[in-house]
N, C-alpha and C positions, 0 to 999 in steps of 0.2 A: 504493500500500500504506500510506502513511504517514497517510491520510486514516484508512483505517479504523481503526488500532491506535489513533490519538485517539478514533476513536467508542468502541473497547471500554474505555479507560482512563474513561468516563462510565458505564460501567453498573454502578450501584452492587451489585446482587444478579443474579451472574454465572447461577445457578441457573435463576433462575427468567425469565431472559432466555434461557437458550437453551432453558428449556422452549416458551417463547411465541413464538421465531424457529423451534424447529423443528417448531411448529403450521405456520405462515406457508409455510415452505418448503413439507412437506408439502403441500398445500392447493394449493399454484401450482403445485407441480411442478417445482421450480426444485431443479437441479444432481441429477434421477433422483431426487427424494423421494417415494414414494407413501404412506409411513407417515407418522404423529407421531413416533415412539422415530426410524426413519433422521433425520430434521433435527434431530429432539433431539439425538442423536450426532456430528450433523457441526457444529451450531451450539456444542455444549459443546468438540469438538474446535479447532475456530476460535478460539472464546478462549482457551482452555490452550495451544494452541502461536502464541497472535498473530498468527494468519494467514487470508487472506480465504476464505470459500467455494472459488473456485475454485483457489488456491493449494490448497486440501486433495483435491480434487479432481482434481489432476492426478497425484495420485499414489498416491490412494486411490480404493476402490469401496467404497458403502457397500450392503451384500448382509443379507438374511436367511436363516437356517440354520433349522436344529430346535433350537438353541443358544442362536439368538435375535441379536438385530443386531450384526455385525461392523463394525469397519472392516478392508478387507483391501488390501495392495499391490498398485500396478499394476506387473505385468509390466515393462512397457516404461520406467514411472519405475526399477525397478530395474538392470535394462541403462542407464539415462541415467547413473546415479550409479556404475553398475561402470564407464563409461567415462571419467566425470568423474575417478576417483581413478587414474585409468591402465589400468584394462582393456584388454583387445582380444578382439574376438567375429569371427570368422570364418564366415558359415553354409556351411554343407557341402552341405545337402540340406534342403528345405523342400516338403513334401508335405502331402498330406490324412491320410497315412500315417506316417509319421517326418518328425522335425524333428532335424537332425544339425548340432552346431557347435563350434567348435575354441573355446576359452576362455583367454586368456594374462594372467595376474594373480600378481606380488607372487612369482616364482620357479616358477610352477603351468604348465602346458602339458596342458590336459585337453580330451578329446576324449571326447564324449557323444551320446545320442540317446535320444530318448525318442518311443514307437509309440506307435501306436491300438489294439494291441495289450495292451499294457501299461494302457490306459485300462480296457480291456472286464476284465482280469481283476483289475487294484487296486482301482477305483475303481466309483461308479457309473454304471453302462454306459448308463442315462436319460437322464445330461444335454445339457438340450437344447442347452446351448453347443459340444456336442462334434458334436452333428449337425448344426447348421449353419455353424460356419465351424472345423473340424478343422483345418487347416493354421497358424489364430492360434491356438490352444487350446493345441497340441501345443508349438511355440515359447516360448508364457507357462510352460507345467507346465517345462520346460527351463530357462529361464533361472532359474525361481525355485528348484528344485532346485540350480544349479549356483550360484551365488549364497550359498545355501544351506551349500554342503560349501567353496568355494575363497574367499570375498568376505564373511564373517557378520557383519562388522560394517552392512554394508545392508541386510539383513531380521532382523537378532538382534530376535525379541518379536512380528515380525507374518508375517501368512501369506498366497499368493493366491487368490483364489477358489477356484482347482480345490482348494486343498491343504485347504480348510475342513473338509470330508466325507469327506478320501480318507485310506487308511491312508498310516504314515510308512513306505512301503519303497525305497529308494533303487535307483535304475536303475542297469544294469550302465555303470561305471566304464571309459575306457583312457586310463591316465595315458600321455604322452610325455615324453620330454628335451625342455627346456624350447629353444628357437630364435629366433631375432631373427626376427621374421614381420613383414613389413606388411599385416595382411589387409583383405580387402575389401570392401566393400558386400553387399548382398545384392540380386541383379537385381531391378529395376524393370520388368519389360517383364510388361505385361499379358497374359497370355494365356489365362485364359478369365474365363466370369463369375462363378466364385467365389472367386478371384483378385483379381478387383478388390473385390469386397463383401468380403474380409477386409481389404484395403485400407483400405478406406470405413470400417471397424470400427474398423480402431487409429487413423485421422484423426478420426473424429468421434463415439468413444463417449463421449469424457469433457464433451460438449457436445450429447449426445442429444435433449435437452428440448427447446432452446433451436435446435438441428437444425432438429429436424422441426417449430417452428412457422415458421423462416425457410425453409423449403420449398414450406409449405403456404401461406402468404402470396402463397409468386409461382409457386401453382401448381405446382410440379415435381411433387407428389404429392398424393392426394386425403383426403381424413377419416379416417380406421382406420387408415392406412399413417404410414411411416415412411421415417427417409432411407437403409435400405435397398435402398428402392422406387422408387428415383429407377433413371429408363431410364438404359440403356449408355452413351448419349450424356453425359448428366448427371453420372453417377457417371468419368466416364474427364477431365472440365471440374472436376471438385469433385480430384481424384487429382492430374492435372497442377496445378491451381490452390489447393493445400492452405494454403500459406499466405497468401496474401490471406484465404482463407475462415476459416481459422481465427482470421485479425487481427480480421474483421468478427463471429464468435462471441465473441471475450472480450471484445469492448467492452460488448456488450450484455449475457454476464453480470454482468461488471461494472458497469453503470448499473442493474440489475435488483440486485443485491448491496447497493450501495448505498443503493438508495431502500429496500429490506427493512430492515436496519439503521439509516437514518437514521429510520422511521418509530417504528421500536421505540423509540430514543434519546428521541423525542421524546414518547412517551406518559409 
């Protein structure tokens, strides 16, 4: 990290460097960029908060609306930092149908859920993230809701994906007396294949790009596909093997972040 904060303390006109890095991004495709404005946005966000590409990344999406280019929180960085400050999340129930979870923060003991139900009639019932992997959909809208009402100091100013388009209506509430809990995991045990493709979703969306060309490289998937499309076998080796694989994606975003910026520096 300390490599790059020297390269951004060299760019005399912060402006028009992250207009020109988030040409670059865009253009490669590098960290989900298909526009100019998204790498515009995520290159001006990098230098104003002195942090690399994928540092921004791992906690943001950077998404288009009818509003026009967001940065919006991930889910999952949000539960990272509810747990970091003492949280505890207990899931209850995790479906394609309802996501139920017990919530313990700061004197709070709230117990929540949130349906697909509650999708079709707040929100719009189109989205294609809700058709195919409903069980991560359902969990994100949840946690950033509850987060939201018990924890605001973690999302106070930004919003997730789902919450971009959706009306502000708050899911029904059942507060508890608050109990010493040690709660637990949420099972791991594969059982079918949309199961593991939401898996595969929360290990390797924030590394999608960069994914699906180390894939395609060694064959696991063909030209138009993605690491979605990686067979059972594949995807259950990527599941078990998350961390190595994921050590082996950020180096390479990172040497791909770097030579981007280092190029810029030097023009």
């Amino acid at each position: 990290m300390e490599k790059e904060i020297e390269l951004y303390k060299k760019i005399s006109d912060p402006v028009t460097a992250a207009l020109q890095l988030g040409t670059v991004f865009a253009r490669s495709g590098l960290f989900g960029c298909s526009k100019e404005e998204q790498g515009q946005v995520l290159a001006l966000t990098c230098l104003a908060e002195n942090k690399t590409p994928l540092e921004v990344m791992r906690t943001f999406h950077i998404i288009s609306t009818k509003s026009g280019t967001n940065l919006a929180m991930r889910a999952d960085a949000m539960l990272a930092k509810f747990r970091e400050l003492g949280g505890k999340c207990q899931w209850l129930e995790t479906t394609d149908k309802v996501a139920r979870a017990r919530f313990i923060y700061d004197g709070n003991d709230v117990e929540r859920q949130y349906t697909i139900e509650q999708v079709r009639t707040m929100e719009k019932t189109g989205q294609e993230n809700y058709k195919r992997w409903p069980a991560a959909m359902l969990r994100a809208r949840l946690v950033s809701e509850t987060m939201r009402m018990i924890a605001p100091e973690i999302v106070a100013g930004v919003y997730t994906p789902e919450e971009l388009d959706a009306p502000n209506k708050p899911a029904e509430v059942k507060m508890a007396n608050a109990v010493e809990v040690i709660p637990t995991e949420p099972q791991n045990q594969i059982q079918n294949e949309e199961a593991e493709i939401d898996q595969l979703e929360e290990i390797l969306e924030p590394y999608a790009e960069v994914a699906d060309k180390f894939f395609l490289e060694r064959k696991l998937i063909q030209e138009g596909q993605n690491f979605r499309d990686l067979s059972p076998e594949e995807r259950r080796k990527v599941i078990n093997g998350r961390e190595i694989l994921v050590g082996k994606l950020t180096k390479i975003l990172e040497e791909e972040s770097n030579e981007v910026v280092t190029a810029e520096v030097e023009k």
